[in-house]
CHARMM-style PDB file with segment names, atoms N, HN, CA, C and O in Angstrom:
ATOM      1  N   UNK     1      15.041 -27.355   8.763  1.00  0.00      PROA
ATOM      2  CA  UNK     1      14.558 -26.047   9.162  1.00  0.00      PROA
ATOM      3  C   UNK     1      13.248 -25.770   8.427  1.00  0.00      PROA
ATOM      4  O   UNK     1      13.012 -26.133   7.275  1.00  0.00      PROA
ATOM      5  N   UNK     2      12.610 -25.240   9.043  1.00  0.00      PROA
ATOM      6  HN  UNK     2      12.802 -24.944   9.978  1.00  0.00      PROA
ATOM      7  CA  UNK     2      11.145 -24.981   8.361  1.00  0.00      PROA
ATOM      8  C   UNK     2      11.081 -23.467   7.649  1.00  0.00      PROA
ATOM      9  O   UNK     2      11.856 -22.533   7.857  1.00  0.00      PROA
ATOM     10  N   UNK     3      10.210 -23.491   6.967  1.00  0.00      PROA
ATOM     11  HN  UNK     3       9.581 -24.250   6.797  1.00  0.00      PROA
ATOM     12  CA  UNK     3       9.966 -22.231   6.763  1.00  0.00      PROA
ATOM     13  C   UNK     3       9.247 -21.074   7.234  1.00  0.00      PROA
ATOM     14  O   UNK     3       8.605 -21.494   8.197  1.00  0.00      PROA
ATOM     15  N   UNK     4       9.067 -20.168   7.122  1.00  0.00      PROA
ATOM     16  HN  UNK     4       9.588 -19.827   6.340  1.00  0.00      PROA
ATOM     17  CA  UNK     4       8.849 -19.224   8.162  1.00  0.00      PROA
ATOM     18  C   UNK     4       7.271 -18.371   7.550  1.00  0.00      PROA
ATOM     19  O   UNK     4       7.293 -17.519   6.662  1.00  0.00      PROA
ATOM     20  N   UNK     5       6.020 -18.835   8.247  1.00  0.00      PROA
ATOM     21  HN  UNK     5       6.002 -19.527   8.969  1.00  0.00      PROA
ATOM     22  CA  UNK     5       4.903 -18.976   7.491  1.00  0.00      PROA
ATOM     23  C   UNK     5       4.625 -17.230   7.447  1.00  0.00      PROA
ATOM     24  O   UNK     5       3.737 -16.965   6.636  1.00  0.00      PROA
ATOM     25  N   UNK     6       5.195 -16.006   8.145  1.00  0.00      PROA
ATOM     26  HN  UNK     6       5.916 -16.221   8.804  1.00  0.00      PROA
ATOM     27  CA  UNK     6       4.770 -14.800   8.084  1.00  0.00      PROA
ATOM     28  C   UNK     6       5.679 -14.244   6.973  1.00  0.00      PROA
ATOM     29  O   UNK     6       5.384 -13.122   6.562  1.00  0.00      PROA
ATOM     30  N   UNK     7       6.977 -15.001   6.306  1.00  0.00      PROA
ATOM     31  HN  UNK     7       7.216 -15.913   6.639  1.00  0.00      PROA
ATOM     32  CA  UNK     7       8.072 -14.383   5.628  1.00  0.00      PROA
ATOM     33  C   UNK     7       7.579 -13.706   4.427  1.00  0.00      PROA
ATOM     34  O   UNK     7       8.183 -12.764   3.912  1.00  0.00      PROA
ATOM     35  N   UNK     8       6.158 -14.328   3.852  1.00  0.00      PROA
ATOM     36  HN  UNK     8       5.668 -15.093   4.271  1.00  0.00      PROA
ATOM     37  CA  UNK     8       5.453 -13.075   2.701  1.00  0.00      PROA
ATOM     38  C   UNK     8       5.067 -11.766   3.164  1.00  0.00      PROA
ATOM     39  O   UNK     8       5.065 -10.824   2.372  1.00  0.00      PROA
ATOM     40  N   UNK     9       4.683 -11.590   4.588  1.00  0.00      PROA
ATOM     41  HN  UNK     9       4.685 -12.355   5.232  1.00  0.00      PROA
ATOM     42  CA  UNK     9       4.074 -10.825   4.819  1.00  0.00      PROA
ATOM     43  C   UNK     9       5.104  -9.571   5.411  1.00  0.00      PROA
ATOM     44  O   UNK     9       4.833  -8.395   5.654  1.00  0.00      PROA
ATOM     45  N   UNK    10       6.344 -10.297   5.533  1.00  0.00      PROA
ATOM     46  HN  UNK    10       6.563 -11.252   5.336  1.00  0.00      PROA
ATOM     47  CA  UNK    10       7.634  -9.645   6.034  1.00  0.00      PROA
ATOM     48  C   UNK    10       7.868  -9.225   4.980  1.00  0.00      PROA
ATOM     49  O   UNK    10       7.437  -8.088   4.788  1.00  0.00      PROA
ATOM     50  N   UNK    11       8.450  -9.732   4.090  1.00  0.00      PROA
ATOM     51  HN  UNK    11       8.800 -10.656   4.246  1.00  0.00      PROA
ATOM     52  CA  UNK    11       9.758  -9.566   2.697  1.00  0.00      PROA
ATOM     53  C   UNK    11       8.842 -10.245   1.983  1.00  0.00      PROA
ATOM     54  O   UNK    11       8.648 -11.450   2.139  1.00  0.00      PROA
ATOM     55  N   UNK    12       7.965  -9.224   0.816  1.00  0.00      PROA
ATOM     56  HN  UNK    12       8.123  -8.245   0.690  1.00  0.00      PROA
ATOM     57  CA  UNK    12       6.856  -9.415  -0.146  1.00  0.00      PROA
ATOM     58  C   UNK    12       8.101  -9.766  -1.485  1.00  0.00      PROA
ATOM     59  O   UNK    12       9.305  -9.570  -1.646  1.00  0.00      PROA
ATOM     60  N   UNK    13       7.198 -10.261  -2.099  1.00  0.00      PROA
ATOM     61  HN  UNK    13       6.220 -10.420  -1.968  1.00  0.00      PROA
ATOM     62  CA  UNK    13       7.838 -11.031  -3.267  1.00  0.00      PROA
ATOM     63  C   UNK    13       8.139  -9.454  -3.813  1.00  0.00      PROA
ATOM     64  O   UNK    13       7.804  -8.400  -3.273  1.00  0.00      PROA
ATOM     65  N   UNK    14       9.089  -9.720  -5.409  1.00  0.00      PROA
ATOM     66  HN  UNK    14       9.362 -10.577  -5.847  1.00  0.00      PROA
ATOM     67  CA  UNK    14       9.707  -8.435  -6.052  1.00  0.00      PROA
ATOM     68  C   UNK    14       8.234  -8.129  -7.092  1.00  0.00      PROA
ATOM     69  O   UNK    14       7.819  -7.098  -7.621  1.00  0.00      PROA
ATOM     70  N   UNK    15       7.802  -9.317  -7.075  1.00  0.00      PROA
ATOM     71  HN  UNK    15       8.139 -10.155  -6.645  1.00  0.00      PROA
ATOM     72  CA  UNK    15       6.967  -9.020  -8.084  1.00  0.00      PROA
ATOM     73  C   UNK    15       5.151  -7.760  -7.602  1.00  0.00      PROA
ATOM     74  O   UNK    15       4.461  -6.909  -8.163  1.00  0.00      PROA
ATOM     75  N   UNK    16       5.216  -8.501  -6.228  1.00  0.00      PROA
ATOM     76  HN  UNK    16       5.776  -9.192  -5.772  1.00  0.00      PROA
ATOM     77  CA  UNK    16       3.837  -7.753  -5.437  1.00  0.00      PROA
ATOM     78  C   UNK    16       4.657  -5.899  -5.450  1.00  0.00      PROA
ATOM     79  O   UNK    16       4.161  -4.948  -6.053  1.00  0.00      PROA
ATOM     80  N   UNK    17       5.395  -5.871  -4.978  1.00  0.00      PROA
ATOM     81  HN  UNK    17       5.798  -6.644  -4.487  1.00  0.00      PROA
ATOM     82  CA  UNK    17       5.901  -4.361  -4.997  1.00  0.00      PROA
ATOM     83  C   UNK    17       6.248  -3.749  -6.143  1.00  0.00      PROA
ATOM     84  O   UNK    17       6.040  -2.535  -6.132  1.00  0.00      PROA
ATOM     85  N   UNK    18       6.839  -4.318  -7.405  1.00  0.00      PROA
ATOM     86  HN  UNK    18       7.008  -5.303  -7.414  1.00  0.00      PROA
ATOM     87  CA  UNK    18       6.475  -3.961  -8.428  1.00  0.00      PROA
ATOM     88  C   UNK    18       5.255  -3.659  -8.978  1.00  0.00      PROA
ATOM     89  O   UNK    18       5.244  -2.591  -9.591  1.00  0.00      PROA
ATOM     90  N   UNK    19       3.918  -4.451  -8.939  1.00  0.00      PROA
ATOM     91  HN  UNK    19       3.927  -5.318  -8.441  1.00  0.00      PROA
ATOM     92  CA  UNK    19       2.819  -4.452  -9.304  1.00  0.00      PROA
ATOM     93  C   UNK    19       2.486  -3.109  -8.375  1.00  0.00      PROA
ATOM     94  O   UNK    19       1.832  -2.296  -9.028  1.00  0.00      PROA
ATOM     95  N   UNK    20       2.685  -2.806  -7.435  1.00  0.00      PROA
ATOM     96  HN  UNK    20       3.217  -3.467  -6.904  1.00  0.00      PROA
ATOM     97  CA  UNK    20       2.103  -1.619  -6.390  1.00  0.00      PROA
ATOM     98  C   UNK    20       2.881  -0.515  -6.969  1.00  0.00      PROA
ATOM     99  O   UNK    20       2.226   0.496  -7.221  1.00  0.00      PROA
ATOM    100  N   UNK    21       4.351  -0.486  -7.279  1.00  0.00      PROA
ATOM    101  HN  UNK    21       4.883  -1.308  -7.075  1.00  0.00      PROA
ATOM    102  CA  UNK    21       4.604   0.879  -7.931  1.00  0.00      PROA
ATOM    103  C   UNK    21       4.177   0.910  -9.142  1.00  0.00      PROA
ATOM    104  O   UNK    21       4.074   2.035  -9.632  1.00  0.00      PROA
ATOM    105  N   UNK    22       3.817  -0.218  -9.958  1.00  0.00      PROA
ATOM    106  HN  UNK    22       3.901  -1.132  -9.560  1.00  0.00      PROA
ATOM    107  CA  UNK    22       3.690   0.084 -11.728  1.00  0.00      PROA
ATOM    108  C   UNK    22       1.613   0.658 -11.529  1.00  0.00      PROA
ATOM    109  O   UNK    22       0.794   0.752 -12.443  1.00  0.00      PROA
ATOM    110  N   UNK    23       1.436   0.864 -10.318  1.00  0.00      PROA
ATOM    111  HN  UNK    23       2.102   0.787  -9.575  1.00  0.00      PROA
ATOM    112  CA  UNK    23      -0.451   1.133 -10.080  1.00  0.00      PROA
ATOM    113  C   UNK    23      -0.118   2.806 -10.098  1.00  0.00      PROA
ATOM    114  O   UNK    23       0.740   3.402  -9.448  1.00  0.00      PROA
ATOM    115  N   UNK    24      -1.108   3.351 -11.080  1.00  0.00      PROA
ATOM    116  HN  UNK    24      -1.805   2.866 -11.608  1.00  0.00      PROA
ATOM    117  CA  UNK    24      -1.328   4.533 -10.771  1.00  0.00      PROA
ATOM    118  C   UNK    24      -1.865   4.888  -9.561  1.00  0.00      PROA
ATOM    119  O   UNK    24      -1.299   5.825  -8.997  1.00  0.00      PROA
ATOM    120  N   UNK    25      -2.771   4.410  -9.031  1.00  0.00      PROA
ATOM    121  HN  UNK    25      -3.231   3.649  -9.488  1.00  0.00      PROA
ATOM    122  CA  UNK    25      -3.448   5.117  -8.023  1.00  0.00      PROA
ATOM    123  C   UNK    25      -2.288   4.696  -6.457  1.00  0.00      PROA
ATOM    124  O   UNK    25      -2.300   5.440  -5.476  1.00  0.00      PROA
ATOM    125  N   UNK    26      -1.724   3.901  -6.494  1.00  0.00      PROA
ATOM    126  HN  UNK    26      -1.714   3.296  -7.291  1.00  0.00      PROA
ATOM    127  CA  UNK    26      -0.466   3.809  -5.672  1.00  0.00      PROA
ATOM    128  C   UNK    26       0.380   4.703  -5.788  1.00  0.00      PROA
ATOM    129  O   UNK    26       0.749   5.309  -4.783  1.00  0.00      PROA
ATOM    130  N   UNK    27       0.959   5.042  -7.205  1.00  0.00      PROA
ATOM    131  HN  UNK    27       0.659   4.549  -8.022  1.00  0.00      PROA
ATOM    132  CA  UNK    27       1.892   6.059  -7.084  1.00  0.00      PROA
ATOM    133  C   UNK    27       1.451   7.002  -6.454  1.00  0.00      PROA
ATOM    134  O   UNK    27       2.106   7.368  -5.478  1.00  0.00      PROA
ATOM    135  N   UNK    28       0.309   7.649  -6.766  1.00  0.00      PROA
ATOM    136  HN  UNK    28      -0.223   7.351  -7.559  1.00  0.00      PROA
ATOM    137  CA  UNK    28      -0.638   9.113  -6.253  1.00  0.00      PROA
ATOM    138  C   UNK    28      -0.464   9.117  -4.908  1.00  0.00      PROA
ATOM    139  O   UNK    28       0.087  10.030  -4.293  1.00  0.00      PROA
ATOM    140  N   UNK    29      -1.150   7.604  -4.174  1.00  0.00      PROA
ATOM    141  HN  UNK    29      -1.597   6.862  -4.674  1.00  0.00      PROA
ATOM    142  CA  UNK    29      -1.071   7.661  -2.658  1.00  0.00      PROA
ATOM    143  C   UNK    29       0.159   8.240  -2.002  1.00  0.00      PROA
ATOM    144  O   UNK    29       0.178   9.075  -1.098  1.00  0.00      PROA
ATOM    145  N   UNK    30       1.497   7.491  -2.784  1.00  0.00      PROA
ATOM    146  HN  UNK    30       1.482   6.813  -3.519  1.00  0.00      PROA
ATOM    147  CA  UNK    30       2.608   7.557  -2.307  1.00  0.00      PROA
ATOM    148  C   UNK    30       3.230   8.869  -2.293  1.00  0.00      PROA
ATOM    149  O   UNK    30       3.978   9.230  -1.385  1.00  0.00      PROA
ATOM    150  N   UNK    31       2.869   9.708  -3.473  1.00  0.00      PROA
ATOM    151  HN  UNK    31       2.261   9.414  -4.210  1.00  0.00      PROA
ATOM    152  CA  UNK    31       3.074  11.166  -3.700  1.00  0.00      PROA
ATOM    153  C   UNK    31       2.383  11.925  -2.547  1.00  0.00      PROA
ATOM    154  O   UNK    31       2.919  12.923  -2.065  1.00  0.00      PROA
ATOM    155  N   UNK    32       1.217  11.471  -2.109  1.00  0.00      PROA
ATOM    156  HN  UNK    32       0.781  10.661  -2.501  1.00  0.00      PROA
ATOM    157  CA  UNK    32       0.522  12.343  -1.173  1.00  0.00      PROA
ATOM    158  C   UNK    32       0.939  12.005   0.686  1.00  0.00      PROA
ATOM    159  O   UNK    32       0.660  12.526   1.766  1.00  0.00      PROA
ATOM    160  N   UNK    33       1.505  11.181   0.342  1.00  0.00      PROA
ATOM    161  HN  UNK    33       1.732  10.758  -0.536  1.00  0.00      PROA
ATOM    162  CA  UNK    33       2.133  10.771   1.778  1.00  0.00      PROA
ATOM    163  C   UNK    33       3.217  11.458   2.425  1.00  0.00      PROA
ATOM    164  O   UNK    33       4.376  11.064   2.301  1.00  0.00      PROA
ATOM    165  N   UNK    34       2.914  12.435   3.090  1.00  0.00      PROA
ATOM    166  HN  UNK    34       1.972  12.755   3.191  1.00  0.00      PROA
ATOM    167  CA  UNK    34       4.309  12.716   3.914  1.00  0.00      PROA
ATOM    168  C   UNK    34       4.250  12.949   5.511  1.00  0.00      PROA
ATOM    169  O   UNK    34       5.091  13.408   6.284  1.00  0.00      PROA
ATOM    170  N   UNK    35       2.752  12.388   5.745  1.00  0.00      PROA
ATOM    171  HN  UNK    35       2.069  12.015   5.118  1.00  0.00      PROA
ATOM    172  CA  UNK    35       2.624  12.482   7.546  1.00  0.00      PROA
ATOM    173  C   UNK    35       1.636  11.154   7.269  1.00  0.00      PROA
ATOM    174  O   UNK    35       1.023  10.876   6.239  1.00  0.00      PROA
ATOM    175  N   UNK    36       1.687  10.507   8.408  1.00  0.00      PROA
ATOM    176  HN  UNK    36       2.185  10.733   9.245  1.00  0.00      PROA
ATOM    177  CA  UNK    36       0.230   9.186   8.674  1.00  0.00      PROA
ATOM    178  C   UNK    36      -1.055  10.089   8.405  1.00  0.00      PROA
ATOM    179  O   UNK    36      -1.152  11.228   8.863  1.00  0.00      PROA
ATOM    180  N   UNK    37      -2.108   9.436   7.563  1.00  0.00      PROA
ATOM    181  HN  UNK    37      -2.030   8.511   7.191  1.00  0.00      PROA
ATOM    182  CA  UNK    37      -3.180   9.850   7.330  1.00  0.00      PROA
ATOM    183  C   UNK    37      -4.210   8.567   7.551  1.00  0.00      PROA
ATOM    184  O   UNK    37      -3.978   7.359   7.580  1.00  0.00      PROA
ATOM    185  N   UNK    38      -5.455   9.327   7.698  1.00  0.00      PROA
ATOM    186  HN  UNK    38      -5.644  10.308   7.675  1.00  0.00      PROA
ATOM    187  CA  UNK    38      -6.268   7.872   7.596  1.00  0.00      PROA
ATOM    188  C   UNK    38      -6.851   7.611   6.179  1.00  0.00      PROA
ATOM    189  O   UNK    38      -6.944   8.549   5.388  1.00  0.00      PROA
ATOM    190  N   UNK    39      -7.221   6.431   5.864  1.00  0.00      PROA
ATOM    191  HN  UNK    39      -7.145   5.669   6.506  1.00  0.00      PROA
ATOM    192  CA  UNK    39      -7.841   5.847   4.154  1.00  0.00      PROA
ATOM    193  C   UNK    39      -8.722   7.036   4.058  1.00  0.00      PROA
ATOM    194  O   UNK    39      -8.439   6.850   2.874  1.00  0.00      PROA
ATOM    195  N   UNK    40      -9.430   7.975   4.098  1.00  0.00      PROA
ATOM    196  HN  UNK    40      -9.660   8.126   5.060  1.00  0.00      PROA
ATOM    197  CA  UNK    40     -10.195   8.791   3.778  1.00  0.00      PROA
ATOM    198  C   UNK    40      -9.195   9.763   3.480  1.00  0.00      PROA
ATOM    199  O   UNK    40      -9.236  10.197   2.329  1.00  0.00      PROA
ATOM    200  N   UNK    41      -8.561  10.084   4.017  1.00  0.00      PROA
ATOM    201  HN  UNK    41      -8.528   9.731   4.952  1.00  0.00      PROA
ATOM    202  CA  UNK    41      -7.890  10.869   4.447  1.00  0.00      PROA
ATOM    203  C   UNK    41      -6.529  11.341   2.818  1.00  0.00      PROA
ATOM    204  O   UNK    41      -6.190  12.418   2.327  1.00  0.00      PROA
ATOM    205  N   UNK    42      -6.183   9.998   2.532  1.00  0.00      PROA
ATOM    206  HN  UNK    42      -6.458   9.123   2.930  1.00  0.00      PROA
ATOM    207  CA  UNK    42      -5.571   9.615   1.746  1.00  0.00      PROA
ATOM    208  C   UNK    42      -6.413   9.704   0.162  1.00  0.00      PROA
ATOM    209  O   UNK    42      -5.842  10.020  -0.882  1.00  0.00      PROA
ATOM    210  N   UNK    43      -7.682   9.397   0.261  1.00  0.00      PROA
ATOM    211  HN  UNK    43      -8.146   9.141   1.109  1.00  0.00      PROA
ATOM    212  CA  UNK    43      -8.280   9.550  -0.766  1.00  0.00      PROA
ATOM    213  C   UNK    43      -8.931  10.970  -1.072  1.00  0.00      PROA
ATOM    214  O   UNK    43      -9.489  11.143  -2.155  1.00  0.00      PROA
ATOM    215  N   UNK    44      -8.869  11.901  -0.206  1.00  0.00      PROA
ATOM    216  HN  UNK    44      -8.416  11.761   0.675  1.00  0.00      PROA
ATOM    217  CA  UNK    44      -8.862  13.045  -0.477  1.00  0.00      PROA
ATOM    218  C   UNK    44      -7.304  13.672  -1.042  1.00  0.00      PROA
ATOM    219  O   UNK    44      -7.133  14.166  -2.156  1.00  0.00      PROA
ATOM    220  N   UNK    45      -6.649  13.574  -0.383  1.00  0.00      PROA
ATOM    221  HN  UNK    45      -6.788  13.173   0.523  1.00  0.00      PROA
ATOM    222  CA  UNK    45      -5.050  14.137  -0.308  1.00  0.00      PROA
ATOM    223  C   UNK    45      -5.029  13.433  -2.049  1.00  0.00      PROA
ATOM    224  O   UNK    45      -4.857  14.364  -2.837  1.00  0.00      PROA
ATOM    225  N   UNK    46      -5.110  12.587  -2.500  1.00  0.00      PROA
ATOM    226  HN  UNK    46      -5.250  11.831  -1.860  1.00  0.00      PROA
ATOM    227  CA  UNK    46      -4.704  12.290  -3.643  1.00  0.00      PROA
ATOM    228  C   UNK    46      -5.421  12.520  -5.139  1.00  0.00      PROA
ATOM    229  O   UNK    46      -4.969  12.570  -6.283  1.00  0.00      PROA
ATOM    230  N   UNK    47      -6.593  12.620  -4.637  1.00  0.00      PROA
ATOM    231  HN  UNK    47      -6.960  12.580  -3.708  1.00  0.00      PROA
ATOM    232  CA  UNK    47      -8.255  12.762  -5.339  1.00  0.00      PROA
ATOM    233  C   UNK    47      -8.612  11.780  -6.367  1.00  0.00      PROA
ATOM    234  O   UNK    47      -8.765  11.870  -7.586  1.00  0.00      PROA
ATOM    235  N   UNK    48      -8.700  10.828  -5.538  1.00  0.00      PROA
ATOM    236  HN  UNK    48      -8.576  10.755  -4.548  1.00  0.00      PROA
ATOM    237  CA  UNK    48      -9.219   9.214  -5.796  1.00  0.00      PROA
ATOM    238  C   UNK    48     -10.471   8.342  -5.274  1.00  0.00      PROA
ATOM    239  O   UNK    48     -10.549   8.094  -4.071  1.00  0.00      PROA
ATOM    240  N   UNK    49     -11.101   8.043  -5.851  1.00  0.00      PROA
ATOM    241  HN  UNK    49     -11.038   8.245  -6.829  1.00  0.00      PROA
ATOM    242  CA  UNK    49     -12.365   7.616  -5.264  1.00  0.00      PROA
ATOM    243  C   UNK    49     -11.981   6.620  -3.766  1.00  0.00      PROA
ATOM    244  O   UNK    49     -10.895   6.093  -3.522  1.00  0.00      PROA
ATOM    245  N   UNK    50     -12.938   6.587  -3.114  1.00  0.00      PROA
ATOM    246  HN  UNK    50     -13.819   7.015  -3.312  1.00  0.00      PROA
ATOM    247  CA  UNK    50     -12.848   5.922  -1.861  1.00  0.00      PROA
ATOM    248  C   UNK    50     -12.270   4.443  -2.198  1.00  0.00      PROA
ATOM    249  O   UNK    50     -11.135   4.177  -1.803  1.00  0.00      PROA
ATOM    250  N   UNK    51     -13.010   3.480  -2.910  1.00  0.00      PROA
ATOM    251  HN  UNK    51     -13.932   3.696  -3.230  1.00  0.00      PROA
ATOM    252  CA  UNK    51     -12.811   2.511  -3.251  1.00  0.00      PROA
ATOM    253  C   UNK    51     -11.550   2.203  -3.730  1.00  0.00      PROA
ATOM    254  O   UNK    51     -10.921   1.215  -3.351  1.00  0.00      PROA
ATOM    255  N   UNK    52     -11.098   3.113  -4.658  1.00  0.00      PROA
ATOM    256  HN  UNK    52     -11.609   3.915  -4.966  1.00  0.00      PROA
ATOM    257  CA  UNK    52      -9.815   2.991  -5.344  1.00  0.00      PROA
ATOM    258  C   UNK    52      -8.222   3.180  -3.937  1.00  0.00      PROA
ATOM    259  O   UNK    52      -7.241   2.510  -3.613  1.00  0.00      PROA
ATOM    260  N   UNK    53      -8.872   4.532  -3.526  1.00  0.00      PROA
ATOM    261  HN  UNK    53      -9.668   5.077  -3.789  1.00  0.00      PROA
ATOM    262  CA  UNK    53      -7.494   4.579  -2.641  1.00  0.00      PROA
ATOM    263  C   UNK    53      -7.833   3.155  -1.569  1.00  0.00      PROA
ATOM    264  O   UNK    53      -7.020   2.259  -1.343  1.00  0.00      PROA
ATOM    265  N   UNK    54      -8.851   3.218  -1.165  1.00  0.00      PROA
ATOM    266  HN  UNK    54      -9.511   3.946  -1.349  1.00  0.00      PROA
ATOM    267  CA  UNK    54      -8.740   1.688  -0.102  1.00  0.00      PROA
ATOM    268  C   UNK    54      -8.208   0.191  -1.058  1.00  0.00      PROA
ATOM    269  O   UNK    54      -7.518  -0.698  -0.559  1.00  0.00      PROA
ATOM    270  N   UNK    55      -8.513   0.189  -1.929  1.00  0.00      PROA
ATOM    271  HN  UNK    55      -9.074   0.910  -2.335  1.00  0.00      PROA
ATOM    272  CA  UNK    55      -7.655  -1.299  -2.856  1.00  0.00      PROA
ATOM    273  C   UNK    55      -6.238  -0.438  -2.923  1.00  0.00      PROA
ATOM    274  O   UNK    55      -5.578  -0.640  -1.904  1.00  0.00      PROA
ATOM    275  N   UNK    56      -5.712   0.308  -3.690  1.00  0.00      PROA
ATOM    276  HN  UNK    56      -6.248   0.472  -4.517  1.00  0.00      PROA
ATOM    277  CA  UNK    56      -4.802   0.603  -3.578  1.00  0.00      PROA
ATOM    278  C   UNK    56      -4.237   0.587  -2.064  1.00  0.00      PROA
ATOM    279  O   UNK    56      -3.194  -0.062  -2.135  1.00  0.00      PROA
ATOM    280  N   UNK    57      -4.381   0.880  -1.109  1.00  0.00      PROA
ATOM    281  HN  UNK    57      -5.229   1.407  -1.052  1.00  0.00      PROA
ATOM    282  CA  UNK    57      -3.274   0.935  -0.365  1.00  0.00      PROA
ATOM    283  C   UNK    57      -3.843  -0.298   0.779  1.00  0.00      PROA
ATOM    284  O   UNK    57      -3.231  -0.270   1.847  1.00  0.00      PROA
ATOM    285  N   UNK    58      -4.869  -1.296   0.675  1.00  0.00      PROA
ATOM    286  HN  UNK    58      -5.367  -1.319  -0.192  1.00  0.00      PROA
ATOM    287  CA  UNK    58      -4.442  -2.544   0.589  1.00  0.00      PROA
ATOM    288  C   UNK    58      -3.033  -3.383  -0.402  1.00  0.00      PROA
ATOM    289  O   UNK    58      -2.402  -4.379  -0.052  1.00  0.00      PROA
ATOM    290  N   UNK    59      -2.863  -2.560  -1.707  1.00  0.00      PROA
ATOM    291  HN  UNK    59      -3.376  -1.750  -1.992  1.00  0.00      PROA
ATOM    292  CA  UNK    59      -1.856  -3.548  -2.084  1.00  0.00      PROA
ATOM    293  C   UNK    59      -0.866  -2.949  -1.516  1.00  0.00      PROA
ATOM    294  O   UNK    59      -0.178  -3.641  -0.766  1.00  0.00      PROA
ATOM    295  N   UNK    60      -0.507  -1.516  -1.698  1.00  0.00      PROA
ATOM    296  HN  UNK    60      -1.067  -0.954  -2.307  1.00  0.00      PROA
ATOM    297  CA  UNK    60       0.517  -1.291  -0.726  1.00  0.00      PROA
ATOM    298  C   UNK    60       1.014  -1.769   0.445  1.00  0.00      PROA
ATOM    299  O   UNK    60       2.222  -1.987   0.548  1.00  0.00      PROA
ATOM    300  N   UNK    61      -0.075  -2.051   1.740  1.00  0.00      PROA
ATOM    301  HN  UNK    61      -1.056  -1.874   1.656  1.00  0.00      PROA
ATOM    302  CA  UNK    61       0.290  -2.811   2.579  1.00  0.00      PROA
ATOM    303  C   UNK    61       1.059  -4.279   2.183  1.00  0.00      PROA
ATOM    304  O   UNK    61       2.163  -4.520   2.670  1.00  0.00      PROA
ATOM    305  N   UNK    62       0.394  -5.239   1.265  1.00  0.00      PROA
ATOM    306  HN  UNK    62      -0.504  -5.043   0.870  1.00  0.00      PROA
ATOM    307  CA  UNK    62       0.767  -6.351   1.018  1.00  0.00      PROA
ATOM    308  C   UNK    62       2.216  -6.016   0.336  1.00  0.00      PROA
ATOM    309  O   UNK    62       3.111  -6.463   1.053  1.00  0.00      PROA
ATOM    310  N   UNK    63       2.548  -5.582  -0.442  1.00  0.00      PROA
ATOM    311  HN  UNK    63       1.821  -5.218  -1.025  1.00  0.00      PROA
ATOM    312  CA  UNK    63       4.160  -4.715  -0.495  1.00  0.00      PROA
ATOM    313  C   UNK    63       5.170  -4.567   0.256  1.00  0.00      PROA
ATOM    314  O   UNK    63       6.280  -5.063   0.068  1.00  0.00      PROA
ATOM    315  N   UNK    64       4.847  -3.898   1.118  1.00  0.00      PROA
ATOM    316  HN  UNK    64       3.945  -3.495   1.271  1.00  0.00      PROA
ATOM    317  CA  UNK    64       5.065  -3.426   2.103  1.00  0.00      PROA
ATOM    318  C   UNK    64       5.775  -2.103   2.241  1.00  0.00      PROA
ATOM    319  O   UNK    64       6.696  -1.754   2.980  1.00  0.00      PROA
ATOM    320  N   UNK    65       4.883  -1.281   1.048  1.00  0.00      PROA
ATOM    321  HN  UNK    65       4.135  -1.565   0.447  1.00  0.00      PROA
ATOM    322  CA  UNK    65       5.344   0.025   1.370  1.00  0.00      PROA
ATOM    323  C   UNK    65       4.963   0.984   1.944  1.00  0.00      PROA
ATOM    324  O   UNK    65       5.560   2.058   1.879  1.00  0.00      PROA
ATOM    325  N   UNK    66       3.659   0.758   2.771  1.00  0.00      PROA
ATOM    326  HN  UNK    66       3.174  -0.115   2.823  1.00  0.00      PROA
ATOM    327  CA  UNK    66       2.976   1.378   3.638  1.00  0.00      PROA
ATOM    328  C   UNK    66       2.429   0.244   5.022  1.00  0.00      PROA
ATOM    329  O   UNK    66       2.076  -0.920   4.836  1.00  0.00      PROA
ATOM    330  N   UNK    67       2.468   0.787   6.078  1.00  0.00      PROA
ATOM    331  HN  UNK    67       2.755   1.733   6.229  1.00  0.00      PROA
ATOM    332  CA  UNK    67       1.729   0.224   7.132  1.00  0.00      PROA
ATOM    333  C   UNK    67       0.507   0.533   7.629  1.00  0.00      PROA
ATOM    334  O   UNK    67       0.061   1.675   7.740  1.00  0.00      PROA
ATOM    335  N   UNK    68      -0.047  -0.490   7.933  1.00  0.00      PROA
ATOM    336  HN  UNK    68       0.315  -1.418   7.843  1.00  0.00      PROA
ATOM    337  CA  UNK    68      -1.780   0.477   8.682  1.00  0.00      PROA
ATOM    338  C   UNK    68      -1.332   0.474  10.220  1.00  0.00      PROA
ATOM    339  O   UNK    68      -0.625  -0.336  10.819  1.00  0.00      PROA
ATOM    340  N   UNK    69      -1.711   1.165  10.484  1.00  0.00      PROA
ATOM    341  HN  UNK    69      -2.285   1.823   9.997  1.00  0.00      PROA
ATOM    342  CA  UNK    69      -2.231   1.391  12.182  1.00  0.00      PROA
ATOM    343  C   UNK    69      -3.944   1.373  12.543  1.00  0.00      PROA
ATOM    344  O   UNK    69      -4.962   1.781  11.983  1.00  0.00      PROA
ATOM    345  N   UNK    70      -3.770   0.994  13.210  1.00  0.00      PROA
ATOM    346  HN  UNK    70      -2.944   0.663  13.665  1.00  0.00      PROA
ATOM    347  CA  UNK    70      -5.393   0.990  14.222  1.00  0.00      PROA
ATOM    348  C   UNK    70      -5.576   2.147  14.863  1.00  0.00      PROA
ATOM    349  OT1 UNK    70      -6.575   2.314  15.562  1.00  0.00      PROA
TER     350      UNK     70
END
């Protein structure tokens, strides 16, 4: 049986989602989340520089405790 080449991107290691809750600026995002917002959107709601909330909730995605939409 092979392995299943999307399964990181499914079920992130313990360690990537740890690293995303032990991030301050992740926690913040996550505090400010309670409807879909867009990355701007998010970096206002939390009051985090642009740059910061967009890396941050890139790692979140890789986590997988947030999703993007298009």
């Amino acid at each position: 049986m092979c392995a299943d080449p999307l399964s990181d991107a499914i079920e992130p290691d313990c360690q990537t989602v740890f690293d995303a809750l032990t991030s301050e600026p992740c926690r913040s995002i996550l505090q400010s989340l309670e409807q879909p917002l867009t990355a701007a959107e998010v970096a206002d709601y939390s009051d985090l520089p642009d740059g910061s909330a967009y890396r941050a909730l890139e790692r979140m995605v890789r986590a997988g405790l947030v999703r993007k939409r298009e």
